[in-house]
C-alpha positions in Angstrom: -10.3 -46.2 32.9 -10.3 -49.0 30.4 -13.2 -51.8 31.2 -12.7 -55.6 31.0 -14.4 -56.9 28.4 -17.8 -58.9 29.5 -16.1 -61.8 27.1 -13.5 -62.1 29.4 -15.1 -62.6 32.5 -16.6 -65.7 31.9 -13.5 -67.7 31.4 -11.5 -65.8 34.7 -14.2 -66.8 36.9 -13.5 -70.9 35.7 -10.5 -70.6 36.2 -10.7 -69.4 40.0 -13.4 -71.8 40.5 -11.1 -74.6 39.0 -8.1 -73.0 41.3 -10.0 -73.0 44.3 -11.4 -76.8 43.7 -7.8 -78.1 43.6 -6.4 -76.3 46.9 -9.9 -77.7 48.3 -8.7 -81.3 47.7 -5.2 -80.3 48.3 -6.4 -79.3 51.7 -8.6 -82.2 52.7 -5.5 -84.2 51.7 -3.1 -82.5 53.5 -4.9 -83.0 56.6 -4.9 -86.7 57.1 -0.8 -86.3 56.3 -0.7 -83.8 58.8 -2.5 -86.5 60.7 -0.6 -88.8 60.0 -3.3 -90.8 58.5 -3.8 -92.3 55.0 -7.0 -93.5 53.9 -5.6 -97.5 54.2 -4.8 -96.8 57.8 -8.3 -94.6 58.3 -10.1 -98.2 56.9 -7.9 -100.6 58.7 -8.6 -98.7 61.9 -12.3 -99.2 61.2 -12.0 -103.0 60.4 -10.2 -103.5 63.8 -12.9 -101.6 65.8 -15.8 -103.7 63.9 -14.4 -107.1 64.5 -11.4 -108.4 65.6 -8.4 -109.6 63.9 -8.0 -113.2 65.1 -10.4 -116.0 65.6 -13.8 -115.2 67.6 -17.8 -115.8 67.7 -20.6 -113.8 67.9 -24.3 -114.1 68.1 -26.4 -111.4 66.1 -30.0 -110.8 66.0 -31.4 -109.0 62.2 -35.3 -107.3 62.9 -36.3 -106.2 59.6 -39.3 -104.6 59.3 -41.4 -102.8 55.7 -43.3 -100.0 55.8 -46.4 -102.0 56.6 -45.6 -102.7 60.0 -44.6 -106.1 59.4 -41.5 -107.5 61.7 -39.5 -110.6 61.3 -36.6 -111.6 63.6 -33.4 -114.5 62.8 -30.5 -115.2 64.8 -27.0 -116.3 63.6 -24.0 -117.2 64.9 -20.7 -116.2 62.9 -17.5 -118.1 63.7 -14.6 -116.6 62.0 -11.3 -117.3 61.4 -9.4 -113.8 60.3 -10.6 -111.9 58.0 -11.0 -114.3 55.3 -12.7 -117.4 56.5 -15.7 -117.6 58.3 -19.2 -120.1 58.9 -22.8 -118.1 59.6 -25.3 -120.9 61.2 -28.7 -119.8 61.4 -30.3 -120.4 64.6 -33.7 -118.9 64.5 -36.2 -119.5 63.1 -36.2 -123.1 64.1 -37.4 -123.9 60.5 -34.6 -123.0 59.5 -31.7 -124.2 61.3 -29.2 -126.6 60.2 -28.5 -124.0 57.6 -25.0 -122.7 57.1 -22.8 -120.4 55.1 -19.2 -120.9 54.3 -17.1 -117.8 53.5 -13.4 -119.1 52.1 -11.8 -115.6 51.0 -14.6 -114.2 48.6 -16.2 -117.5 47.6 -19.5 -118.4 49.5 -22.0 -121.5 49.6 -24.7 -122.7 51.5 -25.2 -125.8 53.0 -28.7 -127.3 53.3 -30.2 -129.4 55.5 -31.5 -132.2 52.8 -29.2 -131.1 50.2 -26.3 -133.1 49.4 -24.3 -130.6 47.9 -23.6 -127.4 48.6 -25.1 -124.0 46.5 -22.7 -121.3 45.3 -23.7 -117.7 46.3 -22.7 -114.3 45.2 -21.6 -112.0 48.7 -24.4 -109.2 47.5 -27.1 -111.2 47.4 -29.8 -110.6 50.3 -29.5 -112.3 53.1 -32.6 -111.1 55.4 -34.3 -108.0 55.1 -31.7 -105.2 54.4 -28.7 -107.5 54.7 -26.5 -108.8 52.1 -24.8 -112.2 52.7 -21.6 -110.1 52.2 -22.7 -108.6 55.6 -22.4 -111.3 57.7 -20.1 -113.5 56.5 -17.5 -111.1 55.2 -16.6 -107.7 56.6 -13.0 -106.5 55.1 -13.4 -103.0 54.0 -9.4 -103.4 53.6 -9.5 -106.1 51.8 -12.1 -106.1 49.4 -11.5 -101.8 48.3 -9.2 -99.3 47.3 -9.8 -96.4 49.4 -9.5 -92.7 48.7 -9.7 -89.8 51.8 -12.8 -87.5 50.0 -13.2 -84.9 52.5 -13.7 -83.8 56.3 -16.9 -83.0 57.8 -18.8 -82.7 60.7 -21.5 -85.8 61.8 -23.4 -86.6 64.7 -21.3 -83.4 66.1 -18.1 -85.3 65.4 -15.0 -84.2 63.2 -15.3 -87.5 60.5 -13.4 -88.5 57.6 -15.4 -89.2 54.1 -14.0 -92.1 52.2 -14.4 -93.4 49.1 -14.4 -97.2 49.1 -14.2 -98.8 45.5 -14.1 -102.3 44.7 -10.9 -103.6 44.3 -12.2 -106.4 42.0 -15.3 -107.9 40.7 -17.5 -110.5 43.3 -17.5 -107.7 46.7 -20.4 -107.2 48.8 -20.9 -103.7 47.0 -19.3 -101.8 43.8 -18.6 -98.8 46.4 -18.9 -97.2 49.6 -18.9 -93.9 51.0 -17.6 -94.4 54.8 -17.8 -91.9 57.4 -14.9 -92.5 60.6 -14.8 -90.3 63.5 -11.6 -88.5 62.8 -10.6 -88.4 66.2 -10.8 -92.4 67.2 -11.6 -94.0 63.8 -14.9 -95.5 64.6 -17.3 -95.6 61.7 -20.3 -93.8 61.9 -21.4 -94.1 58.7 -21.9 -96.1 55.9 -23.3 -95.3 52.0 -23.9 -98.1 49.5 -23.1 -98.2 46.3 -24.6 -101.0 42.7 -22.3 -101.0 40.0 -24.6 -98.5 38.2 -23.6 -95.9 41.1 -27.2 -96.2 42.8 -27.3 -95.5 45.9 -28.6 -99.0 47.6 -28.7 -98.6 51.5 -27.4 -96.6 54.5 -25.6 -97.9 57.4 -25.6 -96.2 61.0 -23.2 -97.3 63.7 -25.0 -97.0 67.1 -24.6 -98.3 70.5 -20.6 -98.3 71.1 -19.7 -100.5 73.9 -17.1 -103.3 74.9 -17.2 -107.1 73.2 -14.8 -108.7 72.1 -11.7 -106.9 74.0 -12.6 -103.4 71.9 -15.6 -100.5 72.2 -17.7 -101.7 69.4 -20.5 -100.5 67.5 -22.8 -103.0 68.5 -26.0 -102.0 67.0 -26.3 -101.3 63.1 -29.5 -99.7 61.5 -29.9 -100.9 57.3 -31.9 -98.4 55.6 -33.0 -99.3 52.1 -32.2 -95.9 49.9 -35.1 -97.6 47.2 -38.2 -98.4 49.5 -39.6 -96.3 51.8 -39.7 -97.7 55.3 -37.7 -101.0 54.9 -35.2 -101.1 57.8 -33.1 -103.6 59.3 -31.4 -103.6 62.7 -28.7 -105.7 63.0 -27.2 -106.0 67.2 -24.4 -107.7 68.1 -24.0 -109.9 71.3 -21.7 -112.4 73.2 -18.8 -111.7 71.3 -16.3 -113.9 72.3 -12.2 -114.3 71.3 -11.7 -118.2 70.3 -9.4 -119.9 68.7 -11.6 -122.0 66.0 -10.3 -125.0 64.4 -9.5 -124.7 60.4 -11.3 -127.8 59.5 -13.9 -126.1 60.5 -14.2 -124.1 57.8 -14.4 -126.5 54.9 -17.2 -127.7 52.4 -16.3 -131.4 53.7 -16.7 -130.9 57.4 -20.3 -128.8 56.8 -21.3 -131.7 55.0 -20.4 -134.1 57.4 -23.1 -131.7 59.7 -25.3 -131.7 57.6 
């Protein structure tokens, strides 16, 4: 019997590994449309379970802590209108309240206490500890990224979908995100961030699920910087309450009129 040439081998084998690559992603694909489920929908879903759609408040508390040991806790108050407009007044610590940040669609400032006029701000620039201003006073996964369904796999026990989350323009929070949503209910479970370089920045678990705001929630986020070892910021979420919040509100001459 006639052998294969060794020669040949080589470039058979690529092309089953090439084969078997493409019905992979055919596959993982071809779920969420068996679903019923495209990757906008999948992100939408998860934007609806983190905050609502319409007008509301909520209190959040952000302990940050480094791997010395050393704690530091700040309370804010986010009043949002939508998904596009929104006001983050920092209420603790007492030395610094008065201060406020205005969100109108992707542009940001802060107002000052003292300051006359108000100071532009990029989204991805840090807040407190492990938290980006994008964070607080922006969260539209929808909005702000083109999303791609990258596989299915199994987290916390739980069936999830992997997304791919990449900048739809220049000015976002973060160049990309990897998003985890349990495939079953669409609640996020996990969150990868991206720089514009493709380093990995910080990790994002979605803990304590209960009811605020008219919806089961994740109301307890844990930061973990991907770069220093041991910084961690836990964002929780409280009193979140359905408002309707007057649009003046959320103007640069009515915060500094409160100023």
């Amino acid at each position: 019997m006639q052998s294969t040439p060794v020669k040949a081998i080589g470039p058979r084998l690529t092309s089953i590994a090439v084969a078997l690559c493409t019905s992979l992603s055919a596959a993982v694909a071809g779920t969420a449309v068996a679903a019923g489920r495209s990757a906008e929908q999948i992100v939408e879903r998860v934007d609806a379970i983190r905050f609502p759609s319409s007008d509301y408040q909520v209190d959040i508390s952000i302990e940050s802590r480094d791997g010395s040991g050393d704690q530091d806790v700040r309370k804010y108050r986010v009043l949002a209108k939508g998904k596009e407009d929104s006001v983050v007044l920092t209420m603790e610590p007492a030395s610094e309240r008065g201060q406020a940040l205005l969100m109108k669609g992707r542009d940001l400032w802060v107002f000052l206490p003292r300051v006359s006029q108000p100071v532009r701000l990029s989204l991805s620039q840090r807040l407190t500890g492990q938290v980006a201003n994008g964070d607080l006073a922006r969260a539209n996964f929808s909005g702000d990224y083109e999303a791609t369904l990258a596989a299915s796999e199994t987290l916390e026990g739980r069936p999830a979908d992997v997304l791919d989350l990449k900048a739809a323009e220049r000015g976002v929070t973060y160049a990309r995100v990897r998003l985890w949503a349990d495939a079953e209910n669409g609640r996020p479970l996990k969150a990868e961030f991206y720089s514009l370089s493709g380093r990995l920045l910080k990790t994002c678990s979605y803990q304590d699920y209960r009811k605020i705001g008219g919806e089961v929630r994740p109301t307890r986020l844990v930061m973990t910087d991907a770069l220093k070892q041991g910084q961690v910021s836990v964002m929780t979420y409280e009193d979140m309450l359905p408002r309707e919040i007057p649009a003046r509100l959320f103007t640069k001459e009515y915060l500094k009129k409160l100023q």
